[in-house]
VOBA-1610 file (N, C-alpha, C; in pm, whole numbers, padded with zeros to 5 digits, always signed):
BEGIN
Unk+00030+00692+01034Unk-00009+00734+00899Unk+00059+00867+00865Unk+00098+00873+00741Unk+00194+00985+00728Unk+00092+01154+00732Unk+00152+01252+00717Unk+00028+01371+00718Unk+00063+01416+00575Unk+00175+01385+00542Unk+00212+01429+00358Unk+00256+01351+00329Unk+00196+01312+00189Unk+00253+01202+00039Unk+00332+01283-00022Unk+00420+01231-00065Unk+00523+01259-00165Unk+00496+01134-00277Unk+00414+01185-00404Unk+00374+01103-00543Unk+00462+01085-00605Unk+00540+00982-00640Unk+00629+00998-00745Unk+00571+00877-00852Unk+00559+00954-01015Unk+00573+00823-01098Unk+00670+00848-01179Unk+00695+00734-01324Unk+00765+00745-01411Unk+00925+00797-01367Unk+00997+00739-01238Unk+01111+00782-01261Unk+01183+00774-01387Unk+01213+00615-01428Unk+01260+00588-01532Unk+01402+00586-01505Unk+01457+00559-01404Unk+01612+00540-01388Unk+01670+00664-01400Unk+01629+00832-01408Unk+01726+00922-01371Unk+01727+00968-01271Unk+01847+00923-01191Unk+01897+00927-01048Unk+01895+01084-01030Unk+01941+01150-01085Unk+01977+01364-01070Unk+01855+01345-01004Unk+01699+01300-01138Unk+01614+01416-01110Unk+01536+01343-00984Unk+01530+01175-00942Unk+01549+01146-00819Unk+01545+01229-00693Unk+01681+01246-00691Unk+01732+01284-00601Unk+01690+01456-00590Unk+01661+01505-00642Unk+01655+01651-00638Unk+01457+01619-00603Unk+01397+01574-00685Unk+01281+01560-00608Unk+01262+01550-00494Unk+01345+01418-00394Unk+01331+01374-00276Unk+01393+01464-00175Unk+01480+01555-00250Unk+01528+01670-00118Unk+01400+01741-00123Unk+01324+01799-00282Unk+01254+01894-00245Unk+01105+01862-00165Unk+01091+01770-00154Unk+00993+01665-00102Unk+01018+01683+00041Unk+01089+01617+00105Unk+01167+01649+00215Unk+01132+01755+00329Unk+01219+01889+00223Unk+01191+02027+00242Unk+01059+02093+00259Unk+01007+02037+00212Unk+00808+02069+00185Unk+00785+01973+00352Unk+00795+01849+00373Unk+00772+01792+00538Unk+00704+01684+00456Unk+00749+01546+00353Unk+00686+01500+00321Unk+00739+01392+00424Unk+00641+01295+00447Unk+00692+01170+00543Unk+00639+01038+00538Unk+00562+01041+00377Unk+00568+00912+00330Unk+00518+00964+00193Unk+00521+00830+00095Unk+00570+00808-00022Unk+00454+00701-00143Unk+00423+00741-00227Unk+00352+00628-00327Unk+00430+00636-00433Unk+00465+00517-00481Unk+00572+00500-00597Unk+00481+00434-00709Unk+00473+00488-00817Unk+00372+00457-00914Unk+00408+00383-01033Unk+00531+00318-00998Unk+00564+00246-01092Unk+00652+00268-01245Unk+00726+00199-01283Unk+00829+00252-01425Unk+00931+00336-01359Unk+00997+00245-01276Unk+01118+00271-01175Unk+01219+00302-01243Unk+01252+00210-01372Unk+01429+00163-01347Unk+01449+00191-01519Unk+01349+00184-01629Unk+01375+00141-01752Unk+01389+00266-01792Unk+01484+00273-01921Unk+01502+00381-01980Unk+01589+00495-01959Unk+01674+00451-01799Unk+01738+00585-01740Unk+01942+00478-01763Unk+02003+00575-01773Unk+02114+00537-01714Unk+02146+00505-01597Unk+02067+00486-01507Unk+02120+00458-01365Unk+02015+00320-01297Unk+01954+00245-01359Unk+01836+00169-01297Unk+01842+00096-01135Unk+01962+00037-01130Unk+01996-00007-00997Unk+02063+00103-00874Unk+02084+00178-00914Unk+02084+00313-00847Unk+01953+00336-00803Unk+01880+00388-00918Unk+01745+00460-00878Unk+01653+00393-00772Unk+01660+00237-00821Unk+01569+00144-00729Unk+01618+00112-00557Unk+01791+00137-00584Unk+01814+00112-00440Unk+01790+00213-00348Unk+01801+00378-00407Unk+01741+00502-00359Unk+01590+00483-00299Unk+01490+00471-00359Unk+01368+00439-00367Unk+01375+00308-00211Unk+01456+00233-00268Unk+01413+00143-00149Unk+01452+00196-00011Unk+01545+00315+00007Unk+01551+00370+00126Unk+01465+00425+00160Unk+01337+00430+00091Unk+01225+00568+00126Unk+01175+00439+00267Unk+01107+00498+00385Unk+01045+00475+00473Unk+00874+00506+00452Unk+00776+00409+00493Unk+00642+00427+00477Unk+00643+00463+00334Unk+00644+00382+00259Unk+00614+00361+00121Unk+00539+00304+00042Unk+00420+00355-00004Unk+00391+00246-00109Unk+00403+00203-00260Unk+00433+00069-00308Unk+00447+00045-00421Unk+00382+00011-00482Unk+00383+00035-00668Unk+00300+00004-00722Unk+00383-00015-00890Unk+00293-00118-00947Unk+00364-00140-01063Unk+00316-00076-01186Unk+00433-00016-01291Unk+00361+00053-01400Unk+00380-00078-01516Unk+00370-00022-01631Unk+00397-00123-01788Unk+00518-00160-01738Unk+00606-00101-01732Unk+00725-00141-01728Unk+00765-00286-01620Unk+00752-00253-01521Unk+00743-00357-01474Unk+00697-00514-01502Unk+00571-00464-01555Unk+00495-00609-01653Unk+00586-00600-01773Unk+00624-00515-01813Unk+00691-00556-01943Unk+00906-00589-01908Unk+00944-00560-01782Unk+01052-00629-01800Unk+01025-00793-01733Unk+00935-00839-01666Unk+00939-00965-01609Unk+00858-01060-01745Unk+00828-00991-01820Unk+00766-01036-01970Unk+00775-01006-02073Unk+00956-00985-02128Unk+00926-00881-02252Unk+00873-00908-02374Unk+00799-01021-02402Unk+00720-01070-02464Unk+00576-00971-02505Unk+00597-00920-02411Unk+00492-00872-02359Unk+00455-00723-02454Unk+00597-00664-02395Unk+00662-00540-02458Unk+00644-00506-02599Unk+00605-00372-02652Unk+00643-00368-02824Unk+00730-00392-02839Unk+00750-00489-02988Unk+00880-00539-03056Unk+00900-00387-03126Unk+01001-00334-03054Unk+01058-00216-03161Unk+01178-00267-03081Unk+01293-00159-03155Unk+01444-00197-03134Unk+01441-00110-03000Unk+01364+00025-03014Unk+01385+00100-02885Unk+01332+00049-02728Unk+01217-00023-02728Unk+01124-00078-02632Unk+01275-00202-02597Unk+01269-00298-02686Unk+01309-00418-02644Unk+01480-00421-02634Unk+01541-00290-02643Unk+01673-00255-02618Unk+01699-00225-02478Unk+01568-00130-02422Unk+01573-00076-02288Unk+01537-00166-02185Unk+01431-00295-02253Unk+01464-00386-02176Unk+01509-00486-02138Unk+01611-00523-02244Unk+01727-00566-02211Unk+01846-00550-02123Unk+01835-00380-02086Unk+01973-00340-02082Unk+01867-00307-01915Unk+01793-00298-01889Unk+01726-00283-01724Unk+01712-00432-01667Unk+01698-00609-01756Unk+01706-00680-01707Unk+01819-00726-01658Unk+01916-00690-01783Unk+02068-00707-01744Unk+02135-00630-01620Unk+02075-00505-01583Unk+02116-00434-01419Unk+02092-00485-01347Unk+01901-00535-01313Unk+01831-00578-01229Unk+01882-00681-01192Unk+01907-00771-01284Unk+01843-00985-01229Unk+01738-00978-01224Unk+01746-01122-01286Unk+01618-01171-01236Unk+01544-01192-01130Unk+01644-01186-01016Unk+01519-01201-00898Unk+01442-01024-00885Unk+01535-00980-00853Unk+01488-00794-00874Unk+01354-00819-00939Unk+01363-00845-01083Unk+01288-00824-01217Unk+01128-00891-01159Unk+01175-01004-01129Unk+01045-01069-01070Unk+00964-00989-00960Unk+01057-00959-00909Unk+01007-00903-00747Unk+00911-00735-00806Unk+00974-00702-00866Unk+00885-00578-00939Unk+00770-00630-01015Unk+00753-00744-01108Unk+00673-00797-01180Unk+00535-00846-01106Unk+00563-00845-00983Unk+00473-00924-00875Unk+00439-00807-00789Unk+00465-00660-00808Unk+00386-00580-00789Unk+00240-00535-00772Unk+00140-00464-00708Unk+00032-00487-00711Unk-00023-00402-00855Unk-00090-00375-00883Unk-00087-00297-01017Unk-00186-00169-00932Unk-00228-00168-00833Unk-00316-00059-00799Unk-00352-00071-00614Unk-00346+00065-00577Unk-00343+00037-00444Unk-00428+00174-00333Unk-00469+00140-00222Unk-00586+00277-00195Unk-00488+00312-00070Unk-00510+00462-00027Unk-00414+00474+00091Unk-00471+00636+00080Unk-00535+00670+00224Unk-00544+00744+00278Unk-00689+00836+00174Unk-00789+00751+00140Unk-00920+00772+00084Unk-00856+00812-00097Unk-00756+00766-00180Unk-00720+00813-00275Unk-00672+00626-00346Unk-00709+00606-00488Unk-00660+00523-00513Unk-00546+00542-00615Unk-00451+00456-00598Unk-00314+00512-00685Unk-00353+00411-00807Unk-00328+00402-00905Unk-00314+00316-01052Unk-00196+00402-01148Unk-00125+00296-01224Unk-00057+00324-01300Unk-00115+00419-01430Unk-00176+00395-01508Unk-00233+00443-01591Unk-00378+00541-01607Unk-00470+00376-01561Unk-00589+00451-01511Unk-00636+00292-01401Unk-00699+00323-01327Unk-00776+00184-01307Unk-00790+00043-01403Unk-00886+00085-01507Unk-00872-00040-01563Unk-00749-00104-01675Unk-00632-00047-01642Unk-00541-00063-01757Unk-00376+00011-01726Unk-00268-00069-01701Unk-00118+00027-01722Unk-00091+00085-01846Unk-00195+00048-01942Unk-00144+00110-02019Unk-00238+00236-02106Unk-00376+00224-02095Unk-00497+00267-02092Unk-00471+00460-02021Unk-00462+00532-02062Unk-00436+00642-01992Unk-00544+00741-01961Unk-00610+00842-01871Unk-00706+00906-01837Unk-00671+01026-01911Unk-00749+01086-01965Unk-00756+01185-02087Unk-00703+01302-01954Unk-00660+01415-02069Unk-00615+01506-01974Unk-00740+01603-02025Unk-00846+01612-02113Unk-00961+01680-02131Unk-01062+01631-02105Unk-01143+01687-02011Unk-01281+01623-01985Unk-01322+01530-02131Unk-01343+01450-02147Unk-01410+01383-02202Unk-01524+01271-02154Unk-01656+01293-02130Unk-01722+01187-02086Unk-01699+01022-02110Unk-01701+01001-02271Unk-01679+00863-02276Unk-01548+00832-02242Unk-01435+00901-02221Unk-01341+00799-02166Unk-01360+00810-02048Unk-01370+00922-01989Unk-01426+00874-01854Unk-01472+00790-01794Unk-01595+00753-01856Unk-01687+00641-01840Unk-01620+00532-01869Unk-01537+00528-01934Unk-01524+00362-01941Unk-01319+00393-01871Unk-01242+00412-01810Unk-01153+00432-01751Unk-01173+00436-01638Unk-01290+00535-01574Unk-01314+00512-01437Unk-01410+00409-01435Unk-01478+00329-01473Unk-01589+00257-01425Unk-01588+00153-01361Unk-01686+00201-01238Unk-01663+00140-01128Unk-01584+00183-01008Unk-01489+00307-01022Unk-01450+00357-00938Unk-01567+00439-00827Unk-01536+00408-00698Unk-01597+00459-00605Unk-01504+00553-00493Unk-01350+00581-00492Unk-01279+00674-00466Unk-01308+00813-00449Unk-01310+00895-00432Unk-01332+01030-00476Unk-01214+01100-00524Unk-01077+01022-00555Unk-00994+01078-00587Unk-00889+00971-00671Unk-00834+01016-00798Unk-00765+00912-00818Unk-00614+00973-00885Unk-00532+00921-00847Unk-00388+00919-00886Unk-00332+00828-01019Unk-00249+00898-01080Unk-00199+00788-01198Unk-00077+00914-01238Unk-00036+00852-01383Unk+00052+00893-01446Unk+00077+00829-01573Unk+00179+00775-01615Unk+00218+00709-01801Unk+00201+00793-01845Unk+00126+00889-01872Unk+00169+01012-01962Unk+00272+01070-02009Unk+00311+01141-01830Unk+00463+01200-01828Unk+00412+01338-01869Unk+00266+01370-01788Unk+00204+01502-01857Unk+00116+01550-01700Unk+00191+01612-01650Unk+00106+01628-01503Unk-00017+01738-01520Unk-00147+01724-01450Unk-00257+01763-01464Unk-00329+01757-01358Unk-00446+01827-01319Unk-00526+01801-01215Unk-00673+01828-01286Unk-00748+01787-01288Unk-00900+01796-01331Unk-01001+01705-01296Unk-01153+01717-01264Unk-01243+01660-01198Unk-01294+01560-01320Unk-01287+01451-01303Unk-01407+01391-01422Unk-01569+01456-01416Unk-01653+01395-01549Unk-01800+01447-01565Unk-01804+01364-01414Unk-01773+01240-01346Unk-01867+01232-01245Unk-01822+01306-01078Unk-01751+01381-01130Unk-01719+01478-01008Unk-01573+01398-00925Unk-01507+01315-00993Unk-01422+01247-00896Unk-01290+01334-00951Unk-01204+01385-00869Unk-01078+01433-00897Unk-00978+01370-00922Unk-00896+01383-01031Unk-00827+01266-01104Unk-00672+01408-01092Unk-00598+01313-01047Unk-00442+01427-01038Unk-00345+01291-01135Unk-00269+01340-01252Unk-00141+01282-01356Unk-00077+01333-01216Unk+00038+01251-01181Unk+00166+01318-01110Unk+00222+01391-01186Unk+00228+01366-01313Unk+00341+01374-01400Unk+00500+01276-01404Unk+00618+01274-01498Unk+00628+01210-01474Unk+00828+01314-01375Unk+00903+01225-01320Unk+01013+01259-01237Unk+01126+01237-01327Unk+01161+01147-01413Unk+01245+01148-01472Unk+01256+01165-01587Unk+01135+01218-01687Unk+01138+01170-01821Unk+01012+01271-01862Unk+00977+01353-01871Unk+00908+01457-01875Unk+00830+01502-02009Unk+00711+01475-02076Unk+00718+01497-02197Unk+00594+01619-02222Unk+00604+01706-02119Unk+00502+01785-02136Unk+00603+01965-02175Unk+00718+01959-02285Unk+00770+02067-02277Unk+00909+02108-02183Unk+00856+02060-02055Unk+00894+02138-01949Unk+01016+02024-01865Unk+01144+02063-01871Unk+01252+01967-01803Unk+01232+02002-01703Unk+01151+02034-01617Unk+01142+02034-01467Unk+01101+01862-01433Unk+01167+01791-01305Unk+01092+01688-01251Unk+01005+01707-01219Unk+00880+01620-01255Unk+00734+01658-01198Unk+00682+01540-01120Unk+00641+01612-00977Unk+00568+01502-00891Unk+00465+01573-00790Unk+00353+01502-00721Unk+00275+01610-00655Unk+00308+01573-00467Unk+00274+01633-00398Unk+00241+01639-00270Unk+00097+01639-00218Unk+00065+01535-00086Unk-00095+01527-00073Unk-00093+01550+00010Unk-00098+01654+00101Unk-00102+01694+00228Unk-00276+01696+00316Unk-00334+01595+00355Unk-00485+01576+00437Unk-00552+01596+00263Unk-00601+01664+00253Unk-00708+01696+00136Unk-00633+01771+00043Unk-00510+01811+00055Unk-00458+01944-00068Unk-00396+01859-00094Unk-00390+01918-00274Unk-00319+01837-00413Unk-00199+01953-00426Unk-00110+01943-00435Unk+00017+01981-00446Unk+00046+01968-00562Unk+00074+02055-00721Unk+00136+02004-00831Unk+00270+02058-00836Unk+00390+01942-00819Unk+00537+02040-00812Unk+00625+01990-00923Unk+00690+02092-00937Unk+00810+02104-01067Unk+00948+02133-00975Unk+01030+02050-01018Unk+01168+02054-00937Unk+01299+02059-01063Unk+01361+02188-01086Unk+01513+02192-01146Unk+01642+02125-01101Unk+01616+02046-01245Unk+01748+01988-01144Unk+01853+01973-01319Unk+01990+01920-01345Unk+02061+01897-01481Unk+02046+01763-01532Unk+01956+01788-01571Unk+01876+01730-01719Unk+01976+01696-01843Unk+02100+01772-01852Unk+02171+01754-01950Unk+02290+01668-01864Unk+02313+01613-01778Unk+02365+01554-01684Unk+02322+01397-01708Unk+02182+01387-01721Unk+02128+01269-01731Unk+02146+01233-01869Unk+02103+01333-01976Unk+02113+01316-02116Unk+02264+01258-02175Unk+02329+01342-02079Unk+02480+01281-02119Unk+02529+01156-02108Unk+02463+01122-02007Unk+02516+00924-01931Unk+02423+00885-02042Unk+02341+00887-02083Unk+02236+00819-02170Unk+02306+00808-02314Unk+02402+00925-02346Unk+02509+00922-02478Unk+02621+00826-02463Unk+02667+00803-02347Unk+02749+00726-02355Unk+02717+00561-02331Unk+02618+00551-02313Unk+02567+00436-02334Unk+02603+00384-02461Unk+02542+00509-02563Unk+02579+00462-02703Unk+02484+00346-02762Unk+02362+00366-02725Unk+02278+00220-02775Unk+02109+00290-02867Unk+02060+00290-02931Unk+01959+00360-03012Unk+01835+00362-02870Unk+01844+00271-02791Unk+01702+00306-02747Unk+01772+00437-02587Unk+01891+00448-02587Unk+01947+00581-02491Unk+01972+00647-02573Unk+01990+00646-02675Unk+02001+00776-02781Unk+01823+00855-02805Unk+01775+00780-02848Unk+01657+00859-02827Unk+01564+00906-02676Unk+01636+00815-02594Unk+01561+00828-02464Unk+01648+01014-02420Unk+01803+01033-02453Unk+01836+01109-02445Unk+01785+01233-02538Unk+01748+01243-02662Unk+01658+01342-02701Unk+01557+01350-02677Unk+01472+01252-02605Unk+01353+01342-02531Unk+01355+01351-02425Unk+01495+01343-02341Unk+01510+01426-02224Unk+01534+01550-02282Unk+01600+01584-02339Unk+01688+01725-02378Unk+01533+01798-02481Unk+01435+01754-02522Unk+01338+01823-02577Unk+01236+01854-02502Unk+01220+01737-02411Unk+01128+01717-02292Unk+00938+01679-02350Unk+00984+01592-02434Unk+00846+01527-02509Unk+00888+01419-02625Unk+00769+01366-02601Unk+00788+01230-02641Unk+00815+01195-02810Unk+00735+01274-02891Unk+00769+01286-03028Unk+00913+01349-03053Unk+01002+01282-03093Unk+01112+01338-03145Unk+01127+01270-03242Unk+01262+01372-03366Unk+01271+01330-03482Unk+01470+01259-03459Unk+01463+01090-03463Unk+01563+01026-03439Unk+01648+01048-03564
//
């Protein structure tokens, strides 16, 4: 059993900030891994990022929206930006890839902490980043964990729910929409929550995303370069 997690969610296919996480991960003595899903979509590099990832040792996986939404893009919002990005991540992947992510578990427990994409009951359903009782109540319910992991935000946080259970956002690694172009992912070392920010060129990633030249990397590239999700296209 590993003695440190290295959390990663929301890569989103940028290989830089990848890779600069997993050194700084590394460097810290991390020696295993929870992957939280929304691997490959949205980045210039998707089959890159995923074959990186698959070198990690003692790993666990887990599936975000994305995943359900490239093995179903039916599934997906019909906007030009949603159903562009997943086009252009099925076309990297294949289909067998695509499947093999789609058949992901959506939620998984490891080492007294349960990981979920979003929140427990939902990938897409997200855990408030302000105490709020009623979402609480109905996001955690039924959780018996004392600790729970997620992300989809792309807004890293640490705070206790009203019922005392500690809820950590990783934040997200490739795609960041809290302000801040740092990669964000945490470290779980026995009982300590680790919240880390890693520099890495952000305008590196933004750039491959321009030459794509396609509306849903054009905007994926201004909210790398703003580092939040509202932007004006």
């Amino acid at each position: 059993m590993a003695d440190m997690l290295a959390i990663l969610y929301d890569v989103h296919g940028n290989l830089p900030a990848l890779k600069a996480v997993l050194a700084d991960a590394r460097e810290a003595g991390a020696d295993g891994y929870v992957l939280g899903g929304d691997y490959a979509a949205f980045g210039a590099w998707p089959k890159q990022t995923l074959a990186l990832l698959e070198e990690l040792t003692d790993a666990t996986w887990i599936r975000g929206n994305w995943e359900r939404w490239q093995s179903d893009p039916a599934a997906a919002p019909d906007t030009e930006v949603v159903q562009g990005a997943a086009k252009h991540v099925i076309a990297a992947l294949g289909p067998e890839r695509i499947a093999e992510l789609g058949r992901l578990p959506q939620d998984a427990q490891r080492e007294g902490t349960l990981f979920c994409h979003a929140s427990p009951i939902s990938d897409m359903e997200p855990i408030s980043r302000d105490v709020d009782p009623d979402s609480d109540g109905r996001t955690l319910a039924g959780v018996t964990a004392r600790r729970v992991v997620f992300g989809h935000t792309h807004t890293q946080f640490r705070r206790f729910s009203t019922g005392g259970i500690e809820l950590v956002n990783s934040g997200s690694v490739g795609l960041p929409w809290d302000g801040d172009h740092r990669a964000a992912y945490v470290l779980l070392d026995d009982d300590h929550v680790e919240l880390r920010r890693v520099k890495y060129d952000f305008e590196e990633s933004a750039a491959a995303l321009d030459a794509i030249d396609a509306p849903w990397a054009r905007v994926t590239a201004k909210r790398l370069r703003e580092a939040r999700f509202d932007v004006e296209v």
